[in-house]
GULUM-533328 format. One record per residue (C-alpha): x, y, z; residue number from 1; residue in three letters; chain. Coordinates in nm, 4 decimals, always signed. Layout:
N
{lumlum {X; Y; Z}; NUM; 'ALA'; 'A'}
...
***
This chain:
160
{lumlum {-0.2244; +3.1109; +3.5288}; 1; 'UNK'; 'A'}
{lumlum {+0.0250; +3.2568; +3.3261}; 2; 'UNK'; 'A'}
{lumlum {-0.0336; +3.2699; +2.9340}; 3; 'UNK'; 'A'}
{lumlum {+0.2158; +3.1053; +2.6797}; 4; 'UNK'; 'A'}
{lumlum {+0.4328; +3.3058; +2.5377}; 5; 'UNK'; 'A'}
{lumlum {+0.2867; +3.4274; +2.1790}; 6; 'UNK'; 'A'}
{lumlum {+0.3949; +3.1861; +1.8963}; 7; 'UNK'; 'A'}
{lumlum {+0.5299; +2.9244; +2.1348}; 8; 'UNK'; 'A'}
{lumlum {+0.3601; +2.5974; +2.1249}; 9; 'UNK'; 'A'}
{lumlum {+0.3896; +2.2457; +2.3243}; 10; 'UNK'; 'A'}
{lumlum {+0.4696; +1.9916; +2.0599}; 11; 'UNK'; 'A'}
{lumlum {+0.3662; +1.6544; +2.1982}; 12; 'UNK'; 'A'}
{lumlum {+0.5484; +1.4723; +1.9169}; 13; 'UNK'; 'A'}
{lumlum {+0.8568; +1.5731; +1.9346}; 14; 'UNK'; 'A'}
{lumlum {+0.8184; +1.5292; +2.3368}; 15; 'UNK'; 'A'}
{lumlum {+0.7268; +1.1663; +2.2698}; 16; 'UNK'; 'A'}
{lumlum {+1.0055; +1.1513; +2.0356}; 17; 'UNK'; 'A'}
{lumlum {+1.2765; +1.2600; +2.2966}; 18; 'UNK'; 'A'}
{lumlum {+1.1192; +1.0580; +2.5819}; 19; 'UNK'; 'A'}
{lumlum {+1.1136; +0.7699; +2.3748}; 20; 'UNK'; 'A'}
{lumlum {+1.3873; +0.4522; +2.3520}; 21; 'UNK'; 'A'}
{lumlum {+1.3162; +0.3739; +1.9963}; 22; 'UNK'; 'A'}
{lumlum {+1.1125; +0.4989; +1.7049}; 23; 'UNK'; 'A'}
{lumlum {+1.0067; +0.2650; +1.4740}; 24; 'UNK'; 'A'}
{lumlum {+0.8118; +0.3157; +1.1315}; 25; 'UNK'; 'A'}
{lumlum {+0.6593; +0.1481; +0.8791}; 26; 'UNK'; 'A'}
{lumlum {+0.9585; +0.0641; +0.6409}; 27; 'UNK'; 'A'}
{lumlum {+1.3604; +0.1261; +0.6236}; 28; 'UNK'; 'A'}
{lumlum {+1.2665; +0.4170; +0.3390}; 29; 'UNK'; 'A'}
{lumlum {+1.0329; +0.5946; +0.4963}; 30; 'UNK'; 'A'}
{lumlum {+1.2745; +0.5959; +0.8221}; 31; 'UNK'; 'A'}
{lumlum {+1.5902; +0.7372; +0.5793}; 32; 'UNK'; 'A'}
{lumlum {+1.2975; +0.9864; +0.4418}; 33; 'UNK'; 'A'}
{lumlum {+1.1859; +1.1299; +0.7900}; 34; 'UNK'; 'A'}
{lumlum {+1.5751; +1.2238; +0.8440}; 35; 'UNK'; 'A'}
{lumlum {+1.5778; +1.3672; +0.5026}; 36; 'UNK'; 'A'}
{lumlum {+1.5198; +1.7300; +0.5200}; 37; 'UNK'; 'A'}
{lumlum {+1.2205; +1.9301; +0.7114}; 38; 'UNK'; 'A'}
{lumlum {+0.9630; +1.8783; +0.4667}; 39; 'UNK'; 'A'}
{lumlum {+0.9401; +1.5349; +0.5346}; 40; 'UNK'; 'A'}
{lumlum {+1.0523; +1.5092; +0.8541}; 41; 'UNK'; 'A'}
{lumlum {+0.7672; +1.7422; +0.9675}; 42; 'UNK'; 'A'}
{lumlum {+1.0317; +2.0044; +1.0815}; 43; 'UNK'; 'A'}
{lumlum {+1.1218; +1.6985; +1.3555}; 44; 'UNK'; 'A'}
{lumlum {+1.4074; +1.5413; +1.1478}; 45; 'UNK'; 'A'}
{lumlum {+1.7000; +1.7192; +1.3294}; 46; 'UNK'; 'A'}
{lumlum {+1.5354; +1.5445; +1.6322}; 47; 'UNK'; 'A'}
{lumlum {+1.4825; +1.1971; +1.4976}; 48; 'UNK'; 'A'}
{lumlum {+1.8510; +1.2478; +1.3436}; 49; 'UNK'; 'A'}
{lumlum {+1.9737; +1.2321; +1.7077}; 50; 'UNK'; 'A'}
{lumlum {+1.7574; +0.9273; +1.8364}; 51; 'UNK'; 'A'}
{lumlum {+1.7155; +0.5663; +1.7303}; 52; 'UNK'; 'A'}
{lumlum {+1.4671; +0.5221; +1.4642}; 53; 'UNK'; 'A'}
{lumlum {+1.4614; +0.2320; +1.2264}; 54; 'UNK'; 'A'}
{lumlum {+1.2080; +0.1215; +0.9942}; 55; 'UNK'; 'A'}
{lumlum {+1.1106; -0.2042; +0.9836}; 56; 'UNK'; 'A'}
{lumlum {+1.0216; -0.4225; +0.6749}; 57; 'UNK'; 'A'}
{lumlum {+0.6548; -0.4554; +0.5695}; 58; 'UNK'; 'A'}
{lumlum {+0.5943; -0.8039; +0.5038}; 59; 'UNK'; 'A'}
{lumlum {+0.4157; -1.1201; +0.5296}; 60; 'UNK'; 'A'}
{lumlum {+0.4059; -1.4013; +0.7662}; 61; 'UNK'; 'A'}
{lumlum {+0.5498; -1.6866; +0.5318}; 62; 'UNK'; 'A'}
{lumlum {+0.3999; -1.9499; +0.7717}; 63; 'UNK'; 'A'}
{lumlum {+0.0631; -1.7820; +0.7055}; 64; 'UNK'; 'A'}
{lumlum {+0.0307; -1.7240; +0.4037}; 65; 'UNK'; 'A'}
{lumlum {+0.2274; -2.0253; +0.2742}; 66; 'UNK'; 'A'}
{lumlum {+0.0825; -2.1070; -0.0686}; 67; 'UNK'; 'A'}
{lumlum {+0.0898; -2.5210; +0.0024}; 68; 'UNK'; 'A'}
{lumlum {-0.1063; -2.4895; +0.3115}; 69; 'UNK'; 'A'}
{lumlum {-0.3181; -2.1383; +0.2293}; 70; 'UNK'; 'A'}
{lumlum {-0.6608; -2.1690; +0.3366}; 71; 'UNK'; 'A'}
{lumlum {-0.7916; -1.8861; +0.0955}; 72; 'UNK'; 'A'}
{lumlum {-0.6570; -2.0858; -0.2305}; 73; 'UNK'; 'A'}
{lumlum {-0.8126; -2.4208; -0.3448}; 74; 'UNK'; 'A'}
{lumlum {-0.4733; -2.4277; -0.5618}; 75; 'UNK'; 'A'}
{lumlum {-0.1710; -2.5458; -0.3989}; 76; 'UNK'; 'A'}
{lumlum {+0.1709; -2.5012; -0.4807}; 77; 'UNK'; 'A'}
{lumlum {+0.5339; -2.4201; -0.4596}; 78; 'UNK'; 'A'}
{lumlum {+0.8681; -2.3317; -0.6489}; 79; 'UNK'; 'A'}
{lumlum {+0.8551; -2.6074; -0.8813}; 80; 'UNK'; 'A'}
{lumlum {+0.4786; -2.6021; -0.9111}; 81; 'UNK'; 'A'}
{lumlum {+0.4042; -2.2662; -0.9533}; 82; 'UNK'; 'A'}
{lumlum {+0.4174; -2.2661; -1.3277}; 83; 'UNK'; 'A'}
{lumlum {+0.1678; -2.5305; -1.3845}; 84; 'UNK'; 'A'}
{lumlum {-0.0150; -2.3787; -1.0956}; 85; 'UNK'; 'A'}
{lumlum {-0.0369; -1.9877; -1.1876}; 86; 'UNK'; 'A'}
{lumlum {-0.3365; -2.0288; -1.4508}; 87; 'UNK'; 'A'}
{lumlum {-0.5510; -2.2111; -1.2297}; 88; 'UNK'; 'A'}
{lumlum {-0.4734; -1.9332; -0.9605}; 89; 'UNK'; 'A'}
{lumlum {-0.5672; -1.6963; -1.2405}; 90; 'UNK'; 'A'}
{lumlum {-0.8909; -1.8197; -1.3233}; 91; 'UNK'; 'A'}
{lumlum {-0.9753; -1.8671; -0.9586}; 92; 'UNK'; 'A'}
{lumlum {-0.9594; -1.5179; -0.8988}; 93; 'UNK'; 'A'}
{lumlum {-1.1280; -1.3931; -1.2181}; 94; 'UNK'; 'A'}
{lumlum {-1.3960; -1.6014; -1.1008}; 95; 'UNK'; 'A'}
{lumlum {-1.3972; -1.4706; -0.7655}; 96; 'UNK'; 'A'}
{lumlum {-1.3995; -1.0856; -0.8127}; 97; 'UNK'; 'A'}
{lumlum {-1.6357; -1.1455; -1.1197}; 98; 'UNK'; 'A'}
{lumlum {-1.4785; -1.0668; -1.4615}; 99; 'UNK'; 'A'}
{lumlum {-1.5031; -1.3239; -1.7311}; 100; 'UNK'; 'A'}
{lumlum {-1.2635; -1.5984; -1.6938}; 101; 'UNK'; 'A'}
{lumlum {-0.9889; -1.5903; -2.0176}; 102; 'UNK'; 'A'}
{lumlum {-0.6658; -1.7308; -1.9572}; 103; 'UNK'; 'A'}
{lumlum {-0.5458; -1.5121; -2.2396}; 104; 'UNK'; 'A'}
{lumlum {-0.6304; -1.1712; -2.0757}; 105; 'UNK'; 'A'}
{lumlum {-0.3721; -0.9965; -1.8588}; 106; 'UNK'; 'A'}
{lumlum {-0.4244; -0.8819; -1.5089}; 107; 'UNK'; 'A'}
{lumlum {-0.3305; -0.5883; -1.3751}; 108; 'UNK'; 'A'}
{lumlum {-0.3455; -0.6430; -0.9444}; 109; 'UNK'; 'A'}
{lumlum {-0.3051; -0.3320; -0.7199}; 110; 'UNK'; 'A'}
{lumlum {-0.2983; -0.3879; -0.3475}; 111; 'UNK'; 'A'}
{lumlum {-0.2571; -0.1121; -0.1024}; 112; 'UNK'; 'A'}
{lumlum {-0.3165; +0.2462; +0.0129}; 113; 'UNK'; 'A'}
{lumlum {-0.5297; +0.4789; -0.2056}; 114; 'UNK'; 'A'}
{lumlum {-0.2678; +0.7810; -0.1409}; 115; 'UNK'; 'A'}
{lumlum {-0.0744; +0.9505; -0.3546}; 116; 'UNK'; 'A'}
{lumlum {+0.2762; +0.7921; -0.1723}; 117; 'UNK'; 'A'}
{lumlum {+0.1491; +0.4663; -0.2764}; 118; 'UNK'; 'A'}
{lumlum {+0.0698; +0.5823; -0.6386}; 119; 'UNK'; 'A'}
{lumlum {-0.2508; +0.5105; -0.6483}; 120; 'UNK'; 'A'}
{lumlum {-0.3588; +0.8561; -0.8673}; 121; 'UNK'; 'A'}
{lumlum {-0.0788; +0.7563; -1.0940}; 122; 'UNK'; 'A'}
{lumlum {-0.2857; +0.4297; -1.1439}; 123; 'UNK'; 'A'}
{lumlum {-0.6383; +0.6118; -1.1460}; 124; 'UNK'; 'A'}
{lumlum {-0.5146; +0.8294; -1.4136}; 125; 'UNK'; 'A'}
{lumlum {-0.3781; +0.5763; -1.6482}; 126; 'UNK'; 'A'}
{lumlum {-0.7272; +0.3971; -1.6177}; 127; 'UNK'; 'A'}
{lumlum {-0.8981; +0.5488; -1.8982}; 128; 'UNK'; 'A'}
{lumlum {-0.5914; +0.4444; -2.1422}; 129; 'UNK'; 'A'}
{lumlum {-0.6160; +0.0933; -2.0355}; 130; 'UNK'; 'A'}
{lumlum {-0.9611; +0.1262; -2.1681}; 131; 'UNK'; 'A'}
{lumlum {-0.9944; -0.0701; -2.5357}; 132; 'UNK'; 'A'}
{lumlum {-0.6696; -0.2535; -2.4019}; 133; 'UNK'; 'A'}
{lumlum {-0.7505; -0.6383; -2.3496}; 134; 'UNK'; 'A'}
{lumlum {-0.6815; -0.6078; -1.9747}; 135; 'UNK'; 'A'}
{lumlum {-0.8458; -0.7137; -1.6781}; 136; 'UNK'; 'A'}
{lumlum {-0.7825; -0.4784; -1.3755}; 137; 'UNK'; 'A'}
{lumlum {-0.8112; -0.5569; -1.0440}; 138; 'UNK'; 'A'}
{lumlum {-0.7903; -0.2793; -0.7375}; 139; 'UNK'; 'A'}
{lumlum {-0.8069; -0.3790; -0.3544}; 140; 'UNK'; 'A'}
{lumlum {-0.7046; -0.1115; -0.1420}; 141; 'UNK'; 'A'}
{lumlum {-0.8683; +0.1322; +0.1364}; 142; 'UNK'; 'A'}
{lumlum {-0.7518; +0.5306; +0.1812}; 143; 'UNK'; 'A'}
{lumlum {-0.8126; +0.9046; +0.0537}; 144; 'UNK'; 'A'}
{lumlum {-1.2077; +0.9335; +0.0138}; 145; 'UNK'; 'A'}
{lumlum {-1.1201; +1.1242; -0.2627}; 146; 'UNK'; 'A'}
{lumlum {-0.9295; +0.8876; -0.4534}; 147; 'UNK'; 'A'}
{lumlum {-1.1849; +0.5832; -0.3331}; 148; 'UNK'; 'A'}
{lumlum {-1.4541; +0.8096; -0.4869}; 149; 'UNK'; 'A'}
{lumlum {-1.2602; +0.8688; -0.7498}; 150; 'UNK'; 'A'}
{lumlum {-1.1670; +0.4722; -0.8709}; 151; 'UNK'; 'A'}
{lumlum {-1.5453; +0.4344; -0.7974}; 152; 'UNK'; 'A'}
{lumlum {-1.6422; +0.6706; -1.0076}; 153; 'UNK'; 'A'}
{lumlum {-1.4322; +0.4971; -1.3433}; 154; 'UNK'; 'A'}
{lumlum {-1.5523; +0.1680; -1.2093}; 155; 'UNK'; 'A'}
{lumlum {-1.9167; +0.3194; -1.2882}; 156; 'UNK'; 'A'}
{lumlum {-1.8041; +0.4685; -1.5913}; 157; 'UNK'; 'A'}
{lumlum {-1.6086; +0.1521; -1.7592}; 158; 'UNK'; 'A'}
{lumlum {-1.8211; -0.1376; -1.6488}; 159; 'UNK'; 'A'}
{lumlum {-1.7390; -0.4757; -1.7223}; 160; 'UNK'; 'A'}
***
């Protein structure tokens, strides 16, 4: 067979992209950002430029996760119960994930990717100042090893 031509590569990506009817991603943003410029683009963005890519809204299914019929949540609710409902939800959850249920201590909630994009180091290195604060912090999220190790890590160092 015949060798390739030194420095000249098949990119399967970019084939998919130009075979492809659509390209979707994961949000609007992050569509406008992979036109952007080459860096984030992945030196394809000249070629995603010319096809149809759209981002499409991360979300929830409101019929799901509808807070008067939620099966996770003995609290029920809605617009006009909310208020009278939010402490109840409060202590609920500070029971659930084990801290000491005070309705006078704020919680901080993150829920998502442990990368950097999602800011998750931004939030791993503000923990130790939070430290001494009254605060309650609460982290759910999957990713990075690294920065799993690392919120691990100032869990074992700043126990309850």
């Amino acid at each position: 067979y015949d060798r390739p031509v030194k420095g000249r590569k098949i990119n399967w990506m970019k084939a998919g992209i130009l075979e492809s009817h659509k390209i979707l991603t994961v949000s609007p943003n992050y569509a406008q950002e992979l036109v952007s410029g080459p860096e984030k683009g992945v030196e394809l963005d000249n070629i995603l430029r010319k096809k149809c890519i759209k981002g499409i809204v991360n979300g929830m299914d409101v019929q799901e996760w509808n807070p008067m019929t939620d099966k996770y949540t003995s609290v029920k609710y809605n617009a006009t119960t909310v208020m009278s409902a939010k402490p109840l939800i409060k202590e609920a959850l500070q029971a659930e994930v084990g801290l000491p249920v005070d309705k006078n201590i704020p919680i901080i909630g993150f829920i998502g990717r442990l990368e950097e994009q999602k800011g998750s180091d931004i939030l791993a290195a503000a923990i130790p100042q939070f430290i001494g604060e009254n605060i309650q912090l609460i982290v759910l999220g999957t990713g990075k090893k690294v920065m799993e190790k690392q919120l691990d890590d100032l869990e074992t160092q700043y126990p309850l």
